[in-house]
C-alpha positions in Angstrom: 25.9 11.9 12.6 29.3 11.1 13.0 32.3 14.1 13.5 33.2 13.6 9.9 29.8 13.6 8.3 29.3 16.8 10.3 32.8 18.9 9.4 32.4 17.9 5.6 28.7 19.7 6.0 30.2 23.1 7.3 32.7 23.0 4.4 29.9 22.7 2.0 27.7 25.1 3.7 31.1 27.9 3.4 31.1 27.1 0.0 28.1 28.3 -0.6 28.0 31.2 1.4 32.0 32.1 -0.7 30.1 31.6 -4.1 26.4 34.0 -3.7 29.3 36.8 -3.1 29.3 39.4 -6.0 32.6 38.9 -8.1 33.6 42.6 -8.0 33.8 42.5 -4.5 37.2 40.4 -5.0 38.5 43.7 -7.0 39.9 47.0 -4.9 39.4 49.3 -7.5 36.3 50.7 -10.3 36.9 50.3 -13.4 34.7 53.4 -14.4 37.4 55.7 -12.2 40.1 54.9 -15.0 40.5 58.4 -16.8 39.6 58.0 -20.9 42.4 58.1 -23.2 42.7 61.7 -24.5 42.4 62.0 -28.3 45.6 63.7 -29.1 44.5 64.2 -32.9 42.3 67.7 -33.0 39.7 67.4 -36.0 41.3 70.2 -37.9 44.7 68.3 -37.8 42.6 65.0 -39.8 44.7 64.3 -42.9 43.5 62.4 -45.7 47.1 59.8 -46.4 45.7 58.6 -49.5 44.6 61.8 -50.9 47.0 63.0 -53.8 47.6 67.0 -54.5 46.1 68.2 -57.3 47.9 68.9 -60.6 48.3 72.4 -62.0 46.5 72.9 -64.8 49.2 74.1 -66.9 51.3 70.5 -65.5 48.0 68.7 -67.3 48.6 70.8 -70.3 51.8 69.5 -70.7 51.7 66.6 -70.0 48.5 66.1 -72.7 51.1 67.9 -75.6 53.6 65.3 -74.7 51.1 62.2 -74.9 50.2 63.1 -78.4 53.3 64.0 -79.3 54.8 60.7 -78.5 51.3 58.9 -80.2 52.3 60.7 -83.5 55.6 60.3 -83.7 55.2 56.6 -82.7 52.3 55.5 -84.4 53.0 57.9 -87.9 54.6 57.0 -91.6 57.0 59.9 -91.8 58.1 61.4 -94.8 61.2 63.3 -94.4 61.9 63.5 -97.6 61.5 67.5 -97.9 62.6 69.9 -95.5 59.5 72.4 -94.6 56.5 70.5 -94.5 54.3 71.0 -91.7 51.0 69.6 -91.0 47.9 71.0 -88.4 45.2 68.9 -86.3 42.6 69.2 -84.2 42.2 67.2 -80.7 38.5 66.4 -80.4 35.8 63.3 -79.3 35.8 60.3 -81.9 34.1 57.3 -83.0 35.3 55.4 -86.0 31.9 55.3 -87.2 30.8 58.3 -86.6 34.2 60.4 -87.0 35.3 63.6 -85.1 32.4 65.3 -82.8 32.0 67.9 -80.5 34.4 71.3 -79.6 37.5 71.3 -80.6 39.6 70.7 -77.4 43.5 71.8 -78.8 45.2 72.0 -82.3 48.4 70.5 -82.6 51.0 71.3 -85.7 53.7 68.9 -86.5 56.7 70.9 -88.5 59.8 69.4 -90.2 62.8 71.0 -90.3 65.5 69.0 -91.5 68.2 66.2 -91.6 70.3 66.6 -88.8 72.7 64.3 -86.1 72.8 63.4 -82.5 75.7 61.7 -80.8 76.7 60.5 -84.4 73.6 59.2 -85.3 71.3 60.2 -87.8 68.3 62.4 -86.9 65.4 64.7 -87.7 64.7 68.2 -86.5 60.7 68.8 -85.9 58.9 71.4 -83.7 55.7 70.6 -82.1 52.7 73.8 -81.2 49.9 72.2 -79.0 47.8 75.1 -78.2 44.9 74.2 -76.0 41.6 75.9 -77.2 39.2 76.3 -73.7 39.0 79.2 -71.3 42.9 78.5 -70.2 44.4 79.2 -73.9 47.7 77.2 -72.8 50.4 77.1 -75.5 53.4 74.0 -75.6 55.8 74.2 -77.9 58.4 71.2 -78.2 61.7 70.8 -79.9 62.7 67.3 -80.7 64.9 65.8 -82.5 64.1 61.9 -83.9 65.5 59.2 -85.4 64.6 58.7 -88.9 63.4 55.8 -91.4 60.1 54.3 -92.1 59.5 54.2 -88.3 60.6 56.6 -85.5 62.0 54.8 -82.9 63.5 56.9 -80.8 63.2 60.5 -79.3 67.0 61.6 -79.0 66.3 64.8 -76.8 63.1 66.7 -76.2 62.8 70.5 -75.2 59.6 72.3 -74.3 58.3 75.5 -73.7 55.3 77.5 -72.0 54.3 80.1 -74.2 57.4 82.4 -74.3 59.2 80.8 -71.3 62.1 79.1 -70.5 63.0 75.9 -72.3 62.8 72.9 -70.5 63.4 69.1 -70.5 60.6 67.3 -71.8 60.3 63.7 -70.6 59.1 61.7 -73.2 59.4 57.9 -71.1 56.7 56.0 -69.7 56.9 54.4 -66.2 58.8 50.9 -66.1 56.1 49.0 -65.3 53.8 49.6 -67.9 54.7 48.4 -71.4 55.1 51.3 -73.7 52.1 50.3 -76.4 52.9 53.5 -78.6 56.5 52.5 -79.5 55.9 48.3 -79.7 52.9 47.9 -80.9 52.5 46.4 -84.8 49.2 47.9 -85.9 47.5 45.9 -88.9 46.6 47.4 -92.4 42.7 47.0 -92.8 41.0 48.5 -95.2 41.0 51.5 -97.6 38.9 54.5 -97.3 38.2 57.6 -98.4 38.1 61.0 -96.3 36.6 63.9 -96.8 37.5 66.8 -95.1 37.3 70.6 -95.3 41.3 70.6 -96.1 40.8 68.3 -99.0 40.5 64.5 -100.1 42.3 62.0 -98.8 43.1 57.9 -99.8 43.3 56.7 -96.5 44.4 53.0 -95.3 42.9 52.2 -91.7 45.7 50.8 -89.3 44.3 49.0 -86.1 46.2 48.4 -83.3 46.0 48.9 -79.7 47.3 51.2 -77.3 47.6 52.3 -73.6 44.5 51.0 -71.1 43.4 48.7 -73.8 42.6 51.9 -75.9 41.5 51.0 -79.8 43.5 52.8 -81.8 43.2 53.7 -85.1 45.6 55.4 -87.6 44.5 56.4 -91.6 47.7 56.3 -93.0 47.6 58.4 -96.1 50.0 59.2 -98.7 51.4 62.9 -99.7 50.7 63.9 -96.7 54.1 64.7 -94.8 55.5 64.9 -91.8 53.4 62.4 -90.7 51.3 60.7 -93.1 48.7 60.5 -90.7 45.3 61.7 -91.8 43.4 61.0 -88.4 45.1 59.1 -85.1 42.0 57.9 -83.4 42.9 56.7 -79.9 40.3 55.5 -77.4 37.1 57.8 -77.8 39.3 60.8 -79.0 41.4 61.8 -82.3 43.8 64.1 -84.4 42.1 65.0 -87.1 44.1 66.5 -90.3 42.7 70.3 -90.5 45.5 71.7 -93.0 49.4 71.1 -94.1 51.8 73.1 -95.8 55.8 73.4 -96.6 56.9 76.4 -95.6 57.3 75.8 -92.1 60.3 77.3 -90.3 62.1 77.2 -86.6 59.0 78.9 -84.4 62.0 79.6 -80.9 65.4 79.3 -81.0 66.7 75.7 -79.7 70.4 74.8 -78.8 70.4 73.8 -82.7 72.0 70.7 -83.9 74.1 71.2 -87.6 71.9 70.6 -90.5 72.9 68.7 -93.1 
């Protein structure tokens, strides 16, 4: 064997030896010495960011007078040709074909109280009582003063109150990315009906539209029957159902009063 043969035979030989050496011999240190990170969040400090606060009930109560309010007003054939007339429903469960079931969840009373202005423009004075019927017994009342003709098209300023309390704004909008299905939607005239209720008779022509979330909506459109017009407002799987009407209705609270003409 020659001198080069034998050196390249020791290098291979080291190489060997180098390699069957464990790899964490080449590190100084253990990685199970490194302390754990310390969880600086205690359990009772966990907080739920998507989680929204709940509502106050009386907030819901509110905000479900306003709802119908604006549904009514929106979707109804008023008749302001007499000063007075008031008209009362009932908020309950619905099905066209089947009508109003269940409790009665609120009743709601739409009164007229005359030809008025706003900013120059014509208007209408009305007063709205939603009084919620359930184990809370909350009561809304709104004043609002509208635009008149065949169709209400706009709410020129909105008050409301909590039973005897302090009058408030009432925010009648809707959120500018959703399209406001109460005030542009053109409902069609379907067919004529008949209704027969405990407050009386009524020749009704069925108006179907559609409203927010797709809701079917359905309004019986039926004559002599002021403010309104409206015999039933079915919206979705619930309704206002005509229970009684009148014309002697007068202010219920005192409102910073526009002049009446």
């Amino acid at each position: 064997m020659t001198r080069f043969h034998l050196a390249l035979s020791l290098l291979v030989i080291a190489g060997l030896l180098g390699l069957s050496e464990p790899a964490v011999a080449q590190y100084s240190y253990d990685l199970s010495d490194e302390p754990a990170p310390e969880d600086t969040l205690k359990e009772s400090e966990t907080v739920d960011v998507l989680a929204e606060p709940a509502k106050d009930p009386t907030e819901l109560v509110v905000e479900r007078a306003i709802t119908w309010t604006r549904r009514m007003l929106f979707r109804g054939f008023p008749d302001f040709s007499t000063t007075g007339t008031w008209a009362a429903y009932q908020e309950t469960d619905w099905r066209k074909a089947a009508g109003s079931f269940g409790p009665v969840k609120a009743r709601v009373i739409f009164n007229y109280l005359g030809a008025t202005s706003w900013l120059g423009e014509p208007a209408e004075w009305m007063q709205v009582v939603y009084r919620t019927l359930d184990t809370l017994r909350i009561t809304v009342e709104l004043d609002l003063l509208v635009s008149g003709g065949e169709k209400i098209e706009k709410i020129h300023r909105a008050l409301y109150r909590i039973g005897k309390g302090d009058l408030a704004g009432a925010d009648f909008t809707v959120p500018e990315d959703k399209l406001d299905y109460d005030r542009v939607d053109v409902p069609k005239a379907g067919e004529q009906t008949q209704l027969r209720m405990y407050s009386g008779t009524y020749e009704a022509t069925i108006f179907e539209g559609t409203g927010t979330d797709a809701a079917k909506v359905y309004a019986y459109r039926a004559s002599g029957l002021p403010p309104l017009g409206l015999a039933v407002l079915g919206y979705g799987d619930e309704a206002l159902t005509i229970s009684s009407s009148g014309g002697d209705a007068e202010p219920r609270f005192d409102a910073p009063s526009p002049t009446i003409r």
